[in-house]
GUGUPA-526718 format. One record per residue (C-alpha): residue in three letters; x, y, z. Coordinates in steps of 0.5 Angstrom, whole numbers, plus 2048, in hexadecimal, padded with zeros to 3 digits. Layout:
REM residues N
AlaXYZ ...
This chain:
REM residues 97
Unk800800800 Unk807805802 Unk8078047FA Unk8008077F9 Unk80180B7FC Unk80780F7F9 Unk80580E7F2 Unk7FE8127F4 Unk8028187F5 Unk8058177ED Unk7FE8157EB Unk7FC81C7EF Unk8028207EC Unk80181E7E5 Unk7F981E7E5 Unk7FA8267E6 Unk7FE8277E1 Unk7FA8227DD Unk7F58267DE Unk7F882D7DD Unk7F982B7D6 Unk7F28287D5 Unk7EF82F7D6 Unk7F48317D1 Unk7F282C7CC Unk7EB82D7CE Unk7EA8347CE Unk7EF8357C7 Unk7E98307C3 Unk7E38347C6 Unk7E683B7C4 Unk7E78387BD Unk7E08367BC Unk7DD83C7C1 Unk7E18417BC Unk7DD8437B5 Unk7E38427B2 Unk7E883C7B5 Unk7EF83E7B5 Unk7F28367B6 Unk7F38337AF Unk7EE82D7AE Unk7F38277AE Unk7F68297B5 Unk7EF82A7B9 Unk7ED8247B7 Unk7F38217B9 Unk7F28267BF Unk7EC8237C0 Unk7ED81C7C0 Unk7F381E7C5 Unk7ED8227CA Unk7EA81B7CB Unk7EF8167CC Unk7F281D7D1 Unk7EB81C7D5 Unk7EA8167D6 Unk7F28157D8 Unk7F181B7DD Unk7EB8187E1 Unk7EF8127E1 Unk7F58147E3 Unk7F18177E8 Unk7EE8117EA Unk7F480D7EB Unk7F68127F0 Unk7F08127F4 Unk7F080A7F4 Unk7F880A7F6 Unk7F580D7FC Unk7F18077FE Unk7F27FF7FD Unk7F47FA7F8 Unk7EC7F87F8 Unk7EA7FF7F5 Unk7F18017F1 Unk7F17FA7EC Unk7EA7FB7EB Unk7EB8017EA Unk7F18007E4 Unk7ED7FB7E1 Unk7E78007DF Unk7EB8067DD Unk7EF8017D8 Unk7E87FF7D6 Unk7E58067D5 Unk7EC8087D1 Unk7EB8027CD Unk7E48037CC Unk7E580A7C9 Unk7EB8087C5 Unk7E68037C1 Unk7E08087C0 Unk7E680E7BE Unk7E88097B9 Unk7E38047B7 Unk7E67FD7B7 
């Protein structure tokens, strides 16, 4: 549990600064469909905006891991298990295969 626990700090100081960049991303992406005229190029928003989604759901997790260093095994594998399921879930609806 000592381990956990010293990689909960990581988790936490990268969470932060994951979700720093995360509001970046996601305020560049929405100013650029709000404006009348978009001031990103085409190919680099929708690059941006595949980016915003892997960067969102990355955040929570890494938020989570975090959170369920904290506690025991029975809630931090559980918990590893469901966000692998959720990134992969969401890579096959993104890509389609």
């Amino acid at each position: 549990m000592i381990i956990l626990r010293n990689f909960s700090k990581f988790f936490s100081y990268l969470g932060q600064i994951m979700a720093f960049l995360t509001i970046i991303i996601l305020g560049l992406t929405y100013l650029n469909q709000a404006l009348p005229f978009p001031f990103l190029p085409a190919n680099f928003s929708a690059t941006l905006e595949s980016i915003k989604e892997y960067a969102v759901i990355l955040t929570i997790t890494v938020c989570g891991l975090s959170f369920a260093c904290r506690r025991s095994l029975f809630i931090f594998i559980p918990f590893c298990v469901l966000a692998v399921c959720a990134l992969a879930c969401y890579s096959i609806v993104l890509f389609q295969i």
